[in-house]
C-alpha positions in Angstrom: 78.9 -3.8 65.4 75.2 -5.1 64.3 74.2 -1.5 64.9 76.7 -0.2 62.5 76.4 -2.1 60.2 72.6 -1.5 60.7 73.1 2.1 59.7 75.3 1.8 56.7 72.6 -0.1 54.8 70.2 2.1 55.4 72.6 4.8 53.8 73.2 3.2 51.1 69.3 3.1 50.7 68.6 6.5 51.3 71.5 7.2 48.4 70.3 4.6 45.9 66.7 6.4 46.4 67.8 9.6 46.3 69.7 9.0 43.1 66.8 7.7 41.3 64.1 10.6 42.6 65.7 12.7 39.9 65.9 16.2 41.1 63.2 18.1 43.2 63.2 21.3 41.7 60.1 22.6 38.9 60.9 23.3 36.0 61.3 27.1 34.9 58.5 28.9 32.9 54.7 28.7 33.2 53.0 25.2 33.6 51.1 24.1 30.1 48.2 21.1 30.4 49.3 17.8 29.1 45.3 16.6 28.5 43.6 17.6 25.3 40.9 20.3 25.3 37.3 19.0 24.5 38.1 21.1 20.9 41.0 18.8 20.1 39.0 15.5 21.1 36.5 16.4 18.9 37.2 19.3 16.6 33.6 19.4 14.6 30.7 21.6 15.4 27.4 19.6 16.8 24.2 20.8 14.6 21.6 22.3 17.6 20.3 25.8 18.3 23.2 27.4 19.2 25.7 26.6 16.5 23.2 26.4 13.8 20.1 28.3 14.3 16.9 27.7 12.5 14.7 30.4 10.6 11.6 30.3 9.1 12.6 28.2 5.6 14.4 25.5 8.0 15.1 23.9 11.0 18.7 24.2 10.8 21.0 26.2 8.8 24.7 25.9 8.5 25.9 29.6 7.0 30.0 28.8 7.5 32.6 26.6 6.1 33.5 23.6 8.4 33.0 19.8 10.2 29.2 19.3 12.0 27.7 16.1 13.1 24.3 15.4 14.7 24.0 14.4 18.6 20.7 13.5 18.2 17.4 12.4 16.0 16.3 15.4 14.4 12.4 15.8 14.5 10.9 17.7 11.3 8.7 21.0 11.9 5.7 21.7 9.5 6.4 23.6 6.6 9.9 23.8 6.6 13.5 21.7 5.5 15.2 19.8 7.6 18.6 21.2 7.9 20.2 23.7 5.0 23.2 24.1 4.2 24.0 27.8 2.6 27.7 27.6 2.6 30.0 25.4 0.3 32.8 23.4 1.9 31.0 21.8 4.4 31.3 18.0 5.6 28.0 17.2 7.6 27.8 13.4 9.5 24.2 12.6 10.9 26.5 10.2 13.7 23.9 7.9 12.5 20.5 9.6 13.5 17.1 10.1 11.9 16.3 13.5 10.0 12.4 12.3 10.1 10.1 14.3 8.1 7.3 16.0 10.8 4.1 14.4 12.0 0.7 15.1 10.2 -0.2 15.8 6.2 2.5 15.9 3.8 2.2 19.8 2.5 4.4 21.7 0.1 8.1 20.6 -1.1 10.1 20.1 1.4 13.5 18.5 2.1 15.6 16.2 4.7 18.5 18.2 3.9 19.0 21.2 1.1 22.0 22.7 -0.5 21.1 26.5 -0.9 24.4 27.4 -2.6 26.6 25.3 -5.0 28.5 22.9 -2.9 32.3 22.7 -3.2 34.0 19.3 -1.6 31.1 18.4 0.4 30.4 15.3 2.4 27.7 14.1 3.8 27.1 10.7 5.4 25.8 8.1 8.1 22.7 8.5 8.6 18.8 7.8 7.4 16.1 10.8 6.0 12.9 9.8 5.9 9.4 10.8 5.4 9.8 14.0 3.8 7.3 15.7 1.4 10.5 16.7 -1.6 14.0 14.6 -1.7 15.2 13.2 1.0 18.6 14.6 0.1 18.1 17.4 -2.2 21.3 18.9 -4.3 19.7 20.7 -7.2 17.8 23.4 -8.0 20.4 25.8 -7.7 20.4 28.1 -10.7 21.5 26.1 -13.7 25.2 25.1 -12.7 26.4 21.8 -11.0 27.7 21.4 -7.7 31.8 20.2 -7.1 32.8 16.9 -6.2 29.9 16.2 -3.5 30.2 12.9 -2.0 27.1 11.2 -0.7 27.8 7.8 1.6 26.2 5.7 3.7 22.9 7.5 3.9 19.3 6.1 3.8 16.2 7.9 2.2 13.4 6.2 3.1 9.4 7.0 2.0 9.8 10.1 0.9 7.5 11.7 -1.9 9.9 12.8 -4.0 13.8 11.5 -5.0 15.2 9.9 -2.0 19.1 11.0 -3.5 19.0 13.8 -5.7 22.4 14.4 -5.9 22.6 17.4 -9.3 26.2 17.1 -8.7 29.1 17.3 -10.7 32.2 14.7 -11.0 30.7 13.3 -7.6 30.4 9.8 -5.6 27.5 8.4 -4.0 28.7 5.3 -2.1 26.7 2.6 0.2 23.4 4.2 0.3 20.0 2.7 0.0 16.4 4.2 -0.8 13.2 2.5 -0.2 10.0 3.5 -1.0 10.5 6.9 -2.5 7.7 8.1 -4.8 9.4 9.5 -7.4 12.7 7.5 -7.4 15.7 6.0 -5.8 18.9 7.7 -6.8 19.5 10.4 -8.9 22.8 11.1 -9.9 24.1 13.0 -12.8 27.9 13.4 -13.5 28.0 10.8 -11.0 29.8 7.7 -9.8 27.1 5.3 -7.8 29.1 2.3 -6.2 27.2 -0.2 -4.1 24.4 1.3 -3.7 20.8 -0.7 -3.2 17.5 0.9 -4.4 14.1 -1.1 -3.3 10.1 -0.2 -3.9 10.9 3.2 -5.2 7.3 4.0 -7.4 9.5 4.8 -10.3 13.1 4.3 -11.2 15.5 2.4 -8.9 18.7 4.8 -10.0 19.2 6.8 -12.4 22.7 7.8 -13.9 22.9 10.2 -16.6 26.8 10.9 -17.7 28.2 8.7 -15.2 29.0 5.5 -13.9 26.4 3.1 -11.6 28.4 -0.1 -10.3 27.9 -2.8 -8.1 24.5 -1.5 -7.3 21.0 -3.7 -6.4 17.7 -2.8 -7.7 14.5 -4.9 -6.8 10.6 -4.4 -7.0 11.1 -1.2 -8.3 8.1 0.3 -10.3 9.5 1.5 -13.7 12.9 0.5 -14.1 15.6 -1.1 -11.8 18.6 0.9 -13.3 18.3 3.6 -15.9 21.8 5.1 -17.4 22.3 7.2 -20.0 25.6 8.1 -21.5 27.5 6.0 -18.8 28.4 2.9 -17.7 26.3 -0.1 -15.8 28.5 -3.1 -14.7 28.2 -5.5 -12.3 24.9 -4.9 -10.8 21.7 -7.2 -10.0 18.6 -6.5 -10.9 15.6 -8.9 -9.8 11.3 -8.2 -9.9 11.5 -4.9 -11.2 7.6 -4.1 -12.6 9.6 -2.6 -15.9 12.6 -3.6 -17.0 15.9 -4.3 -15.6 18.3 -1.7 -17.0 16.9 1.2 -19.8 20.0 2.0 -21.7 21.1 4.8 -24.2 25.0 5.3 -25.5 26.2 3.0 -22.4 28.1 0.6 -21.7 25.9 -2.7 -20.1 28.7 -4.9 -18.5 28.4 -7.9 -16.6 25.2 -7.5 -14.9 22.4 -10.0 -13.5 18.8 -9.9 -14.3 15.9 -11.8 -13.4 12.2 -11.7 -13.3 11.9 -7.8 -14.3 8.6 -6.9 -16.3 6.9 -10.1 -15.6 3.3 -8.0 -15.2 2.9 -5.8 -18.4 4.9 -8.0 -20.4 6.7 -5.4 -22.8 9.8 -4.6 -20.9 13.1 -7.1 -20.4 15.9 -7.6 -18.5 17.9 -5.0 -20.6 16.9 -2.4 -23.0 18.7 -0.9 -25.0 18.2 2.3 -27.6 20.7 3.3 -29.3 24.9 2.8 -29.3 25.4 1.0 -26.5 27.7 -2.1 -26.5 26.0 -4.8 -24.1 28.1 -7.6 -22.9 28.6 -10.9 -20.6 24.9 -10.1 -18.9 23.2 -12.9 -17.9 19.4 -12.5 -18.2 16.6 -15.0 -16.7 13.2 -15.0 -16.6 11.9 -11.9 -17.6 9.1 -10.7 -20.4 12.4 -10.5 -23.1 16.0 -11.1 -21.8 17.6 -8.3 -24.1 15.2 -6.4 -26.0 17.1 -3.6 -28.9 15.0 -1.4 -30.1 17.2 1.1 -31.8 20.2 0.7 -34.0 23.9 0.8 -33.8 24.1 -1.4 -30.5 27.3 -4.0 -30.6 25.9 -7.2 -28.5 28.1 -10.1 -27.4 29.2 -13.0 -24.6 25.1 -12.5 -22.8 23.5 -15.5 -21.9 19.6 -15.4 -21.8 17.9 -18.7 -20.3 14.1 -19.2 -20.0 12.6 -15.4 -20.8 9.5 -15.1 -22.8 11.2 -14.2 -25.5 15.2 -14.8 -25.3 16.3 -11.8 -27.7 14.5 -9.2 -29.8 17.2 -7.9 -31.7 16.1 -4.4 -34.9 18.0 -4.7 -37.6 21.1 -2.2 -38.3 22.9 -4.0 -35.1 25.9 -5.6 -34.8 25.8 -8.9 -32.2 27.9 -12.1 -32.3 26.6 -15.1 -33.2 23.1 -16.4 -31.0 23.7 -19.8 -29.8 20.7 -21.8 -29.2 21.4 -24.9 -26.9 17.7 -24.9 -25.0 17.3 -28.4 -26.5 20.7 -29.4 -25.9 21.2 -31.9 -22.8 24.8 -32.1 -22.0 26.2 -34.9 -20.2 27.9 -35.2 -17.2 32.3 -35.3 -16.8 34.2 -37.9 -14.7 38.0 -37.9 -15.2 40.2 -35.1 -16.7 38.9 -34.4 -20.1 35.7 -33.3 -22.1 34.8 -32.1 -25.3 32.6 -28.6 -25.2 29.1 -28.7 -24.9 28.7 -25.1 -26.2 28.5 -25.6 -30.1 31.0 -22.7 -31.1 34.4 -21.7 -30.1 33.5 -18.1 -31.1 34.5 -16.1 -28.4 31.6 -12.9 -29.0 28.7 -15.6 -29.6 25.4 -15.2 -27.3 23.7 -18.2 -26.1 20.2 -19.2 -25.5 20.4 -22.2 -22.7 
């Protein structure tokens, strides 16, 4: 009886298991892999000998349309670029490695990385280009035309002898980069969009915009001029212990920005200056040689604040400014409770103040 009973569980088992085995036969038709190729993990091409061969003018070249990233630092050769790129439609990420310029004397012009063709929908990005003998990043001196809709982000040029950025590009963004200690100057950008971008010890401008748009940027200890834009837009930037002055300014728009202790050496220069027809606004200028110094006509000036410059405004005639506010001698008192009266003298909402 146990014994029976013994060997009708163990069928019941044996069916139960059975059931859920699913069946035994292969499927019909060949067998296809279910793991990614090494193509599909990573689809881009890797800069090196092989896929990008050298030549005489560079260390690199990229001649075809596509995605190519760095595997490692990239060690400059004398008398040649870095890497070149000769095709347009190219996105190129350094991964985050050095393109260093190579060992010994600086001699000719030559570049981290060089555009050889008008680029079309370019990127390049994440990484640092240093110590080259031209631009860092160099996008111009490609007949007289502009380059498409480049985009430029997260790279740093450091101590090169020329433009860190020179982006001659056209309708184009440079985003999160930083130059240091360039010879000739910072960023270069024309027809350009430069968003958070920081510019430090360059030996002449910080960034320069011409037709376009610099925003939320940082410019110290720069030589000539934190900020220079022409036939643009500046807003929302800081600019602090730049040897000229803070922003130079022609047809622009001067929005919003901060600027401190620029041109305290030479004593001619300001926090903002401004030739002609630009509209300069709610800036807030402190201790430099002039806080907003106009030297051409047709400028439209209101809502700025300058507090303890040499000289608060120096203003030509054939301007147009709100009211100047002077409250330097004014002591305001202190508020306990829910109510005060104003301590700024005018309920003029385009008035400037000196404070």
């Amino acid at each position: 009886m146990r014994f029976r009973a013994f060997m009708l569980l163990v069928l019941v088992i044996l069916s139960q298991t059975l059931v859920l085995a699913g069946p035994l036969d292969p499927p019909t038709g060949p067998i296809s892999p279910t793991m990614k190729t090494l193509d599909q993990v990573e689809p881009r091409i890797p800069i090196g000998p092989d896929t990008t061969p050298g030549d005489a003018e560079c260390v690199y070249r990229i001649t075809q349309p596509g995605s190519y990233y760095l595997t490692e630092n990239l060690q400059g050769e004398l008398g040649k670029h870095g890497i070149v790129i000769a095709t347009p439609q190219v996105s190129l990420d350094l991964n985050g490695f050095v393109i260093a310029g190579p060992d010994g004397p600086r001699q000719g012009t030559h570049h981290g990385i060089r555009a050889a063709v008008l680029l079309k929908g370019a990127t390049i990005q994440n990484g640092q280009i240093r110590d080259w003998s031209g631009d860092g990043l160099s996008l111009r001196d490609i007949g007289q035309s502009l380059h498409e809709s480049v985009v430029v982000k997260d790279i740093h040029a450091i101590g090169n002898t020329e433009t860190g950025i020179n982006a001659f590009t056209d309708s184009s963004i440079i985003t999160r980069c930083s130059a240091t200690a360039n010879q000739n100057g910072g960023i270069f950008g024309w027809h350009a969009t430069v968003i958070e971008c920081v510019a430090d010890r360059n030996l002449e401008y910080g960034i320069y915009v011409l037709d376009g748009i610099a925003s939320k940027c940082f410019a110290s200890t720069n030589w000539v001029v934190g900020i220079q834009i022409i036939r643009g837009t500046v807003k929302d930037c800081v600019l602090i212990n730049n040897f000229g002055a803070g922003i130079e300014a022609g047809s622009s728009m001067v929005i919003e920005n901060v600027l401190f202790s620029n041109d305290t050496v030479d004593e001619d220069g300001a926090g903002i200056v401004a030739s002609v027809s630009c509209v300069i606004r709610d800036n807030l200028c402190g201790s430099n040689d002039f806080g907003i110094r106009v030297e051409g006509e047709d400028n439209f000036i209101t809502g700025n604040k300058c507090r303890e410059n040499g000289v608060n405004w120096f203003i030509v005639a054939g301007n147009f400014y709100g009211p100047i506010i002077d409250r330097t001698a004014v002591t305001p008192g202190g508020v306990f409770g829910n109510a005060a009266s104003g301590t700024l003298g005018t309920s003029d909402p385009n008035a400037n103040f000196s404070y």
